[in-house]
C-alpha positions, 0 to 999 in steps of 0.5 A, a space after each residue: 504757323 504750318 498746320 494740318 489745315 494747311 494740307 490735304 493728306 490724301 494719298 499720303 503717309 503721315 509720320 505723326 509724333 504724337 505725345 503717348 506717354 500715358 500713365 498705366 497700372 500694375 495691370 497696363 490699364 491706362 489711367 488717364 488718356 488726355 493725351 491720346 483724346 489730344 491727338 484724335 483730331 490729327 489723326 482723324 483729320 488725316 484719315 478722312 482726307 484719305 491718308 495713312 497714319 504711322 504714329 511714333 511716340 515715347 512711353 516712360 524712360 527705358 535706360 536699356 533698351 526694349 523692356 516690357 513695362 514700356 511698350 507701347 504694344 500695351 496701349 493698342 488696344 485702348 487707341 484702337 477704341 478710341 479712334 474706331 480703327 484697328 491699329 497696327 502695331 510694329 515691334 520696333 520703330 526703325 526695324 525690318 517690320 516697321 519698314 515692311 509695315 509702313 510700306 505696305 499700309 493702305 489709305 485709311 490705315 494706322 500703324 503704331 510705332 515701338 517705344 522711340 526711346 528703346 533706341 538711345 539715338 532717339 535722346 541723342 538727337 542722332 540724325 542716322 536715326 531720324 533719317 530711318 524714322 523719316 524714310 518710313 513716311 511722305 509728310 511730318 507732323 508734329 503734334 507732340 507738345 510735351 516733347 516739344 522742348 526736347 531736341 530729340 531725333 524724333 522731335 527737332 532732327 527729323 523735320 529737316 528730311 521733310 523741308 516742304 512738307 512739315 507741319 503742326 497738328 491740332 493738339 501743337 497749334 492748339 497749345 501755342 495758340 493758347 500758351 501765345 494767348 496768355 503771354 502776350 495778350 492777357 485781359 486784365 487783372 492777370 493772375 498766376 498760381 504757382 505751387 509744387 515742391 521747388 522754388 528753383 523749378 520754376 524760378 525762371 517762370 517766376 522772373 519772366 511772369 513778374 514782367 507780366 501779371 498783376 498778381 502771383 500767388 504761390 503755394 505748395 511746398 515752394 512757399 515754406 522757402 519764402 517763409 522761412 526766409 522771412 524768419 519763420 518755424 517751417 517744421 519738418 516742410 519742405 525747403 530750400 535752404 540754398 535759396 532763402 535769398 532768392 526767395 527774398 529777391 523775387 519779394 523784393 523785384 515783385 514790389 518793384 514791379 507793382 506786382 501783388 505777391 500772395 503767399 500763404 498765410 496757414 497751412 494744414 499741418 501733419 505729424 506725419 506724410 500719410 493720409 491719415 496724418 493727425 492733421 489741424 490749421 495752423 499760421 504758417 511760421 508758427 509749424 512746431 519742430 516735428 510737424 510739417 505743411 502739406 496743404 495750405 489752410 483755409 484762411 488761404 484758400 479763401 484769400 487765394 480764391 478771392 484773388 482768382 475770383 477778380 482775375 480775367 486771366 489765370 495760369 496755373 502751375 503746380 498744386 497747393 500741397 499733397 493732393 494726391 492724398 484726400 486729407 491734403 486736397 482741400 487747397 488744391 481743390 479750393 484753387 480749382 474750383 475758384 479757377 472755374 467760377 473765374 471761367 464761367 465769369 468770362 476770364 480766360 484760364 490755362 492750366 499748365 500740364 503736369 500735377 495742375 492738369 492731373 489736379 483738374 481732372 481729378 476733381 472732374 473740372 476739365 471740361 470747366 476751365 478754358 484750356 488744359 496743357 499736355 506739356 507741362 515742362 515745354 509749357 513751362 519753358 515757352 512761358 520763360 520765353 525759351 525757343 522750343 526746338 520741336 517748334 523750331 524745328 517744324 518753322 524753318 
């Protein structure tokens, strides 16, 4: 693997694609920036060698064109605090002034590109468009892990204009390392957690990770499609209807396998989707007519925890219910908290992006679990054992 380490930046122009698709409110604020404290070390590597850092993201998904609300003129503030150096910042990513600024930025500067995804060239994997990216630069970096599986121009296209000089960043090296860590190298019993709405979401993670774990828990609204598959009252849950033999399949191929598929047992039940829902714990297949599941129930929990507890390597992807709502946290929570004292025991735990990660940091365990991941659809898809074109691109 290429990396940073490899490389002295002195001198140079480093074209940095990093992943600062943060979440901002009504006010532009940023409300979690895991992401840009991700990518500090890369840059900071490159500006203590001596270099300059032009960075290029994306931010949301624009549909046309430049649009206020996605501008990445809105975080420039934020990084600059957070890197201790006033950036710059370039109105546009391949425009006049993004040339005139990168070529006129000194050793120990950063620049901060417009919005990638203001052009629609960027989605396309548009080569023309790589090329204007690439000619703003000497060395590409690529430290975006939660784009990694897009063939984007900016992503997979342009490391081809940089055929001796691309590398991964920390944040990339960092994710591969550990993503490598749990598939081919788990101590044992390895658990994994599955949670969120669909089971067709992560079906092929659910197939790869049979030939892989001891035990599979899955929670969340996925698990009321094995329920009632099984023949249970789901009430008003969530479910695939399409996919009940499927669920039955995946039950089926787990007990072929000797792997130990964990379903719940109870769940927090509701009259309504709202915080303050009337809510009481209830058997899962028992959900009357009018009601639905939004969390697992304790008996769950518990059981769930249990299994955890016992585990030497735990992946989690997706929450046990609405954790976003406190009334329907409590699974999630019981999960995160048993994922940290398996932690603390000595067990290895990546936590996979997306709702898992915004779980952890909700409950302030970040920094208590081994790894958190910035990619939560490339992390899935890694795990399936997918090629990731941002990967692929900077080993050739």
């Amino acid at each position: 693997m290429k990396t940073i380490e490899d490389f002295n930046f002195s001198g140079k122009k480093a074209l940095v694609r990093v992943d600062f698709n943060v979440p901002l409110d009504e006010n532009f604020n940023i409300t979690d920036d895991n992401r840009i404290k991700g990518a500090k070390p890369t840059i900071e590597k490159i500006l203590k060698d001596g270099g300059a850092v032009i960075l290029m993201s994306h931010l949301g998904r624009p549909k046309e064109g430049p649009t206020d609300k996605y501008s990445l003129k809105h975080i420039v503030d934020h990084l600059s605090k957070e890197l201790g150096v006033q950036v710059d910042f370039a109105n546009d990513c391949i425009g006049q002034e993004a040339i005139d600024k990168a070529a006129n930025l000194k050793d120990g500067e950063v620049l901060l590109l417009e919005n990638l995804r203001f052009y629609k060239e960027e989605e396309k994997g548009d080569e023309a468009f790589a090329e204007k990216l690439a000619a703003l630069g000497d060395v590409y970096v690529n430290d975006a892990f939660g784009t990694a599986h897009r063939a984007h121009a900016s992503t997979a296209v342009i490391a081809k204009f940089f055929p001796d000089a691309k590398y991964f960043g920390y944040l990339m090296a960092a994710e591969l390392k550990n993503a490598e860590k749990v598939l081919n190298s788990p101590e044992r019993p390895f658990t994994a957690i599955m949670g969120g709405a669909k089971v067709s979401d992560k079906l092929e993670l659910i197939e790869a990770l049979l030939d892989k774990v001891d035990n599979l828990i899955i929670g969340g609204g996925m698990a009321y499609t094995f329920v009632k598959a099984k023949g249970g009252e789901i009430g008003q849950s969530l479910v695939e209807l399409d996919k009940l033999d499927l669920a039955n399949s995946l039950v089926e191929k787990a007990k072929e396998k000797g792997v130990q598929l964990i379903l719940p047992t109870d769940s927090q039940i509701a009259d309504k989707f709202a915080n303050d829902a009337a809510v009481y714990d209830g058997p899962n297949n028992e959900i009357p007519a009018d009601k639905m599941g939004l969390d697992i129930g304790a008996e769950s929990a518990k059981a769930f925890a249990e299994v955890i507890r016992s585990s030497k390597t735990v992946l989690w992807n997706g929450p046990m219910g609405v954790f976003e709502m406190d009334t329907f946290a409590k699974g999630t929570k019981a999960v995160a908290d048993a994922v940290v004292e398996a932690t603390k025991a000595g067990a290895f735990s990546l936590i996979g992006g997306g709702d898992s990660a915004a779980a952890v940091t909700k409950f302030n365990l970040t920094e208590e679990v081994s790894y958190v991941s910035t990619g939560g659809g490339a992390l899935l898809e890694y795990m399936e054992g997918k090629e990731l074109p941002g990967v692929k691109a900077v080993n050739e």
